[in-house]
Residue frames as a rotation matrix with the C-alpha (Angstrom) as fourth column:
UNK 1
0.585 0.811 0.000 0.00
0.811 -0.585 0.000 0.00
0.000 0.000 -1.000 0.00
UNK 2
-0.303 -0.828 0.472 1.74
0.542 -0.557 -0.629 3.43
0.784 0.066 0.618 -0.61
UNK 3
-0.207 -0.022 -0.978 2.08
0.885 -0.430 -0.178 6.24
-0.416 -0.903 0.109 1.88
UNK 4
0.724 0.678 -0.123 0.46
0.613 -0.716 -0.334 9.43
-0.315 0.166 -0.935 2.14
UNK 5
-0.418 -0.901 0.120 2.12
0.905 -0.424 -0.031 12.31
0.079 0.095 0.992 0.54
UNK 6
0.029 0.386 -0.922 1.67
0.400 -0.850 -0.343 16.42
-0.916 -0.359 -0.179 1.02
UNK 7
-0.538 -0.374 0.755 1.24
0.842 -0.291 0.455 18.32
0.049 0.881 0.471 -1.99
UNK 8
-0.136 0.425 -0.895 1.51
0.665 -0.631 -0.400 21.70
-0.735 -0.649 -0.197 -2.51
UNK 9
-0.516 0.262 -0.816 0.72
-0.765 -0.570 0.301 22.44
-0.386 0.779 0.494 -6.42
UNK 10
0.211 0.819 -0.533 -0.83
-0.954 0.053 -0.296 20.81
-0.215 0.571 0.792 -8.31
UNK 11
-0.141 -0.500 0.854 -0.57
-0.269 0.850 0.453 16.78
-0.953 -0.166 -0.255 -9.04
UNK 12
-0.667 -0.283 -0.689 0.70
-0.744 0.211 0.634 15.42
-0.034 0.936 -0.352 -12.44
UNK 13
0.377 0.846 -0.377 -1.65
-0.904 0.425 0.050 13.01
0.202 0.322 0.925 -13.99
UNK 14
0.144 -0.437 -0.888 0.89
-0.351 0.816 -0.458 10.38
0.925 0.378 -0.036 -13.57
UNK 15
-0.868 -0.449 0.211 1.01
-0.242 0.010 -0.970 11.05
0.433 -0.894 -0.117 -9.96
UNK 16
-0.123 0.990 0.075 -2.59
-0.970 -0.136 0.201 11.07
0.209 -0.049 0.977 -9.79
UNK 17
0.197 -0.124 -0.972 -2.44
-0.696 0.681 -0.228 7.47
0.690 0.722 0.048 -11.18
UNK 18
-0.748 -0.560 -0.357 0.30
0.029 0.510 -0.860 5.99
0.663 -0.653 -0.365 -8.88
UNK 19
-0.586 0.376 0.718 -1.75
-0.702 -0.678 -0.218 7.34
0.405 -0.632 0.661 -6.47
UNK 20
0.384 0.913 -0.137 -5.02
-0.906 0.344 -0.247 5.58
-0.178 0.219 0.959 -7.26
UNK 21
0.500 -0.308 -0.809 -2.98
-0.542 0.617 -0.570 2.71
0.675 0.724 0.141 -8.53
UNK 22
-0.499 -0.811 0.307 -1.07
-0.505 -0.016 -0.863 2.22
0.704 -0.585 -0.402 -5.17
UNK 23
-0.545 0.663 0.513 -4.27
-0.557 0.172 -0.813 1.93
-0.627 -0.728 0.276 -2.68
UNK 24
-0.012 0.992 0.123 -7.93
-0.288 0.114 -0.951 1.42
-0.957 -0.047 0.285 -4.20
UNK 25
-0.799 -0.598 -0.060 -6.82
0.142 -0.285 0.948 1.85
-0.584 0.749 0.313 -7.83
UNK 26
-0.019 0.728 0.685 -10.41
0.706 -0.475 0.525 3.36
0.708 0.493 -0.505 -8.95
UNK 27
0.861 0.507 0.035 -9.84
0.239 -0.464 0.853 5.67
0.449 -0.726 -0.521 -5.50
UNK 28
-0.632 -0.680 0.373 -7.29
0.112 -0.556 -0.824 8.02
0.767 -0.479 0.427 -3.83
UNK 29
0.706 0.473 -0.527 -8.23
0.690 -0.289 0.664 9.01
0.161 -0.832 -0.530 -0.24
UNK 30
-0.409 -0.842 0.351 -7.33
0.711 -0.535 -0.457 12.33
0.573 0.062 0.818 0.66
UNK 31
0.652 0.279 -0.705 -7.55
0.680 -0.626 0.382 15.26
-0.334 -0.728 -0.598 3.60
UNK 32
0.507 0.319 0.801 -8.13
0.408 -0.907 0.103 18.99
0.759 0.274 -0.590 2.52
UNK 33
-0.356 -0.046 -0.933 -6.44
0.829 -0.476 -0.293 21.95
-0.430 -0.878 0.208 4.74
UNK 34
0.395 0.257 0.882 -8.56
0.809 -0.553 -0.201 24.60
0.436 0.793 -0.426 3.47
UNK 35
0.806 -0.195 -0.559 -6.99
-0.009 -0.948 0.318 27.67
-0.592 -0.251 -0.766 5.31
UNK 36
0.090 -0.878 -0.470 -3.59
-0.500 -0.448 0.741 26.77
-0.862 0.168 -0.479 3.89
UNK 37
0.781 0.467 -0.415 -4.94
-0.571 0.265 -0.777 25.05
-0.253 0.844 0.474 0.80
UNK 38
-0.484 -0.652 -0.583 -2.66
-0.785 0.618 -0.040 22.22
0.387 0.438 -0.811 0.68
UNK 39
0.726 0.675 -0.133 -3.60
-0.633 0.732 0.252 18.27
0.267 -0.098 0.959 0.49
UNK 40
-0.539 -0.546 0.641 -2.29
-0.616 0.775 0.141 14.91
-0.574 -0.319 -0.754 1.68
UNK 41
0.038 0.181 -0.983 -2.78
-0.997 0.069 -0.026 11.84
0.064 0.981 0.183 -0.64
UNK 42
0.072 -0.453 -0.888 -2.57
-0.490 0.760 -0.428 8.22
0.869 0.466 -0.167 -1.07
UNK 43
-0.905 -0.426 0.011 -2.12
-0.224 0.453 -0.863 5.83
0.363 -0.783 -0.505 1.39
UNK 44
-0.634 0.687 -0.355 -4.90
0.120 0.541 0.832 3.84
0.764 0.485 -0.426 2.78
UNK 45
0.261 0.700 -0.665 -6.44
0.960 -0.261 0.101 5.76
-0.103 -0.665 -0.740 6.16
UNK 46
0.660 0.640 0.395 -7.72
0.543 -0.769 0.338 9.23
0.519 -0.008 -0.855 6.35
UNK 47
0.906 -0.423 -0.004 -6.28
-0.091 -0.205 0.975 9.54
-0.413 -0.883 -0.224 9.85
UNK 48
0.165 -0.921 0.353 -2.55
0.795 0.336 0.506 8.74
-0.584 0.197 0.787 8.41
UNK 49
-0.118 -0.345 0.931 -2.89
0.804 -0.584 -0.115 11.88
0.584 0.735 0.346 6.29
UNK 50
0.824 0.564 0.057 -4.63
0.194 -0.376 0.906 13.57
0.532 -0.736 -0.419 8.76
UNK 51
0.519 -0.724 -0.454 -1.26
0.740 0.114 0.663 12.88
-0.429 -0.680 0.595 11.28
UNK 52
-0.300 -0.807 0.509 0.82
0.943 -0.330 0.032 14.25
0.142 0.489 0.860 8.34
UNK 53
0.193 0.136 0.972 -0.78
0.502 -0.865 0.021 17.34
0.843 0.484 -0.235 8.20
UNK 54
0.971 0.027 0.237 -1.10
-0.198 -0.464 0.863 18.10
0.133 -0.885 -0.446 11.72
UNK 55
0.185 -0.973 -0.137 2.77
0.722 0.041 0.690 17.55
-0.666 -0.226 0.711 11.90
UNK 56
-0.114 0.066 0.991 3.06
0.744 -0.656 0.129 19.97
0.659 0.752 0.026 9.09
UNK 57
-0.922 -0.059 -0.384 1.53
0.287 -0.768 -0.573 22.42
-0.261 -0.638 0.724 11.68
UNK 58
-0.573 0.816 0.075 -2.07
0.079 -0.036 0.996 22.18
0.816 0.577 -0.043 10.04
UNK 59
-0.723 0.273 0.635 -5.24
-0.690 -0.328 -0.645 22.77
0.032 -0.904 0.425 12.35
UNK 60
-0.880 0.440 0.179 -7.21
0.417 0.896 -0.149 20.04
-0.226 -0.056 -0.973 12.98
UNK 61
0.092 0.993 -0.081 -10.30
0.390 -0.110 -0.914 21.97
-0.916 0.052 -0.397 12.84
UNK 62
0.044 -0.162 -0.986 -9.30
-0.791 -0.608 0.065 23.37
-0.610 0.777 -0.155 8.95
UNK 63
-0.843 -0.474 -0.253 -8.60
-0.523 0.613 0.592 19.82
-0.125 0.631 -0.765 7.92
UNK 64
0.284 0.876 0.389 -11.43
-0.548 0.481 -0.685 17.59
-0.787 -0.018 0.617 6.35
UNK 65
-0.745 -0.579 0.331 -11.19
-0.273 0.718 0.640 14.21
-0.608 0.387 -0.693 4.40
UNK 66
0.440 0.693 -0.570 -12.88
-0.672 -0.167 -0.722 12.68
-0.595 0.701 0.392 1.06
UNK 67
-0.100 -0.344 0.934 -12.28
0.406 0.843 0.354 10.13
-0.909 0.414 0.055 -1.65
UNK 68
-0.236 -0.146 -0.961 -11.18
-0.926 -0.265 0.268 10.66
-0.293 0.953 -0.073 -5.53
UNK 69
0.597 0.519 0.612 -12.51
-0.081 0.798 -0.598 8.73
-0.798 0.308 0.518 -8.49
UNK 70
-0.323 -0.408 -0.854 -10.41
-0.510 -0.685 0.520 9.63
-0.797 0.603 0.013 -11.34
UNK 71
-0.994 0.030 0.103 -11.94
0.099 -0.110 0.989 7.88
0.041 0.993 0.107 -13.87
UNK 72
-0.154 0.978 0.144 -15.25
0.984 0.165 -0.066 8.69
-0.088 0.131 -0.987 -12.92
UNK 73
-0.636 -0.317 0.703 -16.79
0.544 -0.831 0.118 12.62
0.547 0.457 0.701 -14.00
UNK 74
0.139 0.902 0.408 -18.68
0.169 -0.427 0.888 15.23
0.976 -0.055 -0.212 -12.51
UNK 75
-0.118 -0.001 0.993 -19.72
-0.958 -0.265 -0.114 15.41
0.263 -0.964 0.031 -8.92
UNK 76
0.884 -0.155 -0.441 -19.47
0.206 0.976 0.069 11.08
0.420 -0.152 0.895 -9.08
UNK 77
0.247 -0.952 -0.178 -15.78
0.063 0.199 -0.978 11.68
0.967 0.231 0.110 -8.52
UNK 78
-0.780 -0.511 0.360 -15.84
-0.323 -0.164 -0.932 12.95
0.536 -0.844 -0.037 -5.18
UNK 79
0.048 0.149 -0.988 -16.81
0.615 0.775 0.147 11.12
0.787 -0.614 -0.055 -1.96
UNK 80
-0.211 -0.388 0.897 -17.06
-0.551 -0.711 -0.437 13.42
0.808 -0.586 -0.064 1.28
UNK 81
0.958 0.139 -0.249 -16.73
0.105 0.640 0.761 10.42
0.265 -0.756 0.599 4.08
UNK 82
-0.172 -0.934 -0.314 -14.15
0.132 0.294 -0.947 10.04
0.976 -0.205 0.072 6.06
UNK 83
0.496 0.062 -0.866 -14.26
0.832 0.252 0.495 9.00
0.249 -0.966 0.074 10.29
UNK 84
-0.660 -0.639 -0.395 -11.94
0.738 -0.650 -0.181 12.35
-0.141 -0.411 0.901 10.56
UNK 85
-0.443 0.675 0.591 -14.80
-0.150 -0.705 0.693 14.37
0.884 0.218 0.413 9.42
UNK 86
0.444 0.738 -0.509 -16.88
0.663 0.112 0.740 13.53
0.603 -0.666 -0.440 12.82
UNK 87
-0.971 -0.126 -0.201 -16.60
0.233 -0.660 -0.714 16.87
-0.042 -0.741 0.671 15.37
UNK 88
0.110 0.966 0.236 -19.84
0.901 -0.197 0.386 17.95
0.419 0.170 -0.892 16.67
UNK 89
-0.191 -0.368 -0.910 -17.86
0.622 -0.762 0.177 20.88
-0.759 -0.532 0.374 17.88
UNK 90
-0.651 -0.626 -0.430 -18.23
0.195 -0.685 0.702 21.76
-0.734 0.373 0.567 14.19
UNK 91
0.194 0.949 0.250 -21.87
-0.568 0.316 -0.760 20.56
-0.800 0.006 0.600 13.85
UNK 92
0.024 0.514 -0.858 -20.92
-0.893 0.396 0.213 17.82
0.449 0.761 0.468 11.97
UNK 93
0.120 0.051 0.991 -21.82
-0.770 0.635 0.060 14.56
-0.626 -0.771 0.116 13.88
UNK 94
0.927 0.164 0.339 -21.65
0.084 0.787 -0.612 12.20
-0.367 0.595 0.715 10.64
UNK 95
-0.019 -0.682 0.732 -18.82
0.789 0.439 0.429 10.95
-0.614 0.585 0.530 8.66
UNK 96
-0.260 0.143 0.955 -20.24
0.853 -0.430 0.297 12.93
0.453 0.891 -0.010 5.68
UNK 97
-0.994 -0.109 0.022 -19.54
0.111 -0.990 0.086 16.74
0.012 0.088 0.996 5.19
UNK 98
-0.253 0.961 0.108 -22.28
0.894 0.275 -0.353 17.68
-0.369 0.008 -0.930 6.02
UNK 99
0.310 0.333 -0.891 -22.05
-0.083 -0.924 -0.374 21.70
-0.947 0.189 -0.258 4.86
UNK 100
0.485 -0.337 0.807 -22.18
0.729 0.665 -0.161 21.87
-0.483 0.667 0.568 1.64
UNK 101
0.899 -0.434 -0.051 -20.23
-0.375 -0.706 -0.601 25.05
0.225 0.560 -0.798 1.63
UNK 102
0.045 -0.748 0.662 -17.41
-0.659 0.476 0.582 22.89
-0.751 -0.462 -0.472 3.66
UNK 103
0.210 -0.304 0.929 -18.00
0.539 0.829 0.150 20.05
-0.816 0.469 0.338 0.87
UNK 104
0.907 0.345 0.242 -17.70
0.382 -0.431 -0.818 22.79
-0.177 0.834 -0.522 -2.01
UNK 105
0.677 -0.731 0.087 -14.57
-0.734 -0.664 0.144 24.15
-0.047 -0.161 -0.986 -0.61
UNK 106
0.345 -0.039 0.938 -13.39
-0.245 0.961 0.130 20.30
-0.906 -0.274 0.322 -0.72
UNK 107
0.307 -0.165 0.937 -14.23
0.857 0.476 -0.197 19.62
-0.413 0.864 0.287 -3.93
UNK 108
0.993 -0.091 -0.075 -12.73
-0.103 -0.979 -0.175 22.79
-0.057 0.181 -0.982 -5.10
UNK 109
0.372 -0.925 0.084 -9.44
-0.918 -0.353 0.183 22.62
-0.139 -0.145 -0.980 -3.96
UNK 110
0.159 -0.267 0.951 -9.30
-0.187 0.937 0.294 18.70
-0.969 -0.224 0.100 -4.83
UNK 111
0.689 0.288 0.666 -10.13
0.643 0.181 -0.744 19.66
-0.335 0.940 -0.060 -8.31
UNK 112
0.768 -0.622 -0.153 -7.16
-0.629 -0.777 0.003 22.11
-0.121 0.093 -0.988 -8.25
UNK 113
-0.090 -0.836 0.541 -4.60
-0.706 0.436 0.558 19.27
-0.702 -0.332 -0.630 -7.06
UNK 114
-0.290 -0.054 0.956 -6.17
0.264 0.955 0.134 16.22
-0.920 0.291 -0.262 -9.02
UNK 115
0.356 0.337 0.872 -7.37
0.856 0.257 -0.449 17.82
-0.375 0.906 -0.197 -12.24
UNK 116
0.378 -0.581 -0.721 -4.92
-0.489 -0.787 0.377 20.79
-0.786 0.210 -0.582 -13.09
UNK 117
0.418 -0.352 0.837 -3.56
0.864 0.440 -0.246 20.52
-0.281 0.826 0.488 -16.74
C-alpha cells in the first residue's frame, strides 16, 4: 500500500495514477487543509494523512477528508466520508460533510490538485 504524501501544487496526472494505482486503484483518499490550501494523498487511512498534516503544523479543525474517483466525471468523482470528518464541535456529527459550503470548498481545492492541466 503506498504512503500518504503532502502536496503543494498541483498533481501530475501520472502522480494522480500511482496514487489511485497504489491503494484502491479506482480511488485516492485524501484530507483537505482549506486555510492553507494544501492536500495529503494516497495511502490507505484518512487519519494517516490527517497525522501528516497536523505535523506539518495544520489545524485540525481546517482539515477535512474525502475520496477521488479519477476515472469517474462530474460530482461522481468525489466522496465526502471520512471518520476524521466527525466533530460535533463543528456541527458535523456524521462521517459525511455535512455543509455543503465545507463540501464545495473540498471539492474545489481537490479539483485544483487532481485535475490541473
Amino acid at each position: 500500500m503506498g504512503q500518504p504524501e503532502i502536496f503543494r501544487e498541483p498533481i501530475p496526472e501520472t502522480t494522480v495514477r500511482r496514487l489511485a494505482d497504489e491503494t484502491f486503484e479506482d480511488m485516492i483518499k485524501f484530507v483537505v487543509d482549506l486555510k492553507e490550501k494544501i492536500i495529503c494523498a494516497g495511502g490507505g487511512l484518512h487519519s494517516d494523512e490527517e497525522k501528516l498534516l497536523l505535523e506539518e503544523g495544520c489545524a485540525q479543525a481546517n482539515l477535512w477528508g474525502a475520496n477521488y474517483y479519477p476515472d469517474l466525471s462530474g460530482e461522481d468523482r468525489f466522496e465526502y466520508q471520512s471518520m476524521i470528518n466527525v466533530r460535533p464541535s463543528q456541527n458535523n456529527t456524521k462521517q459525511q460533510i455535512q455543509s455543503e459550503q465545507i463540501r464545495s470548498q473540498v471539492r474545489d481545492l481537490a479539483a485544483y490538485f487532481f485535475e490541473a492541466k
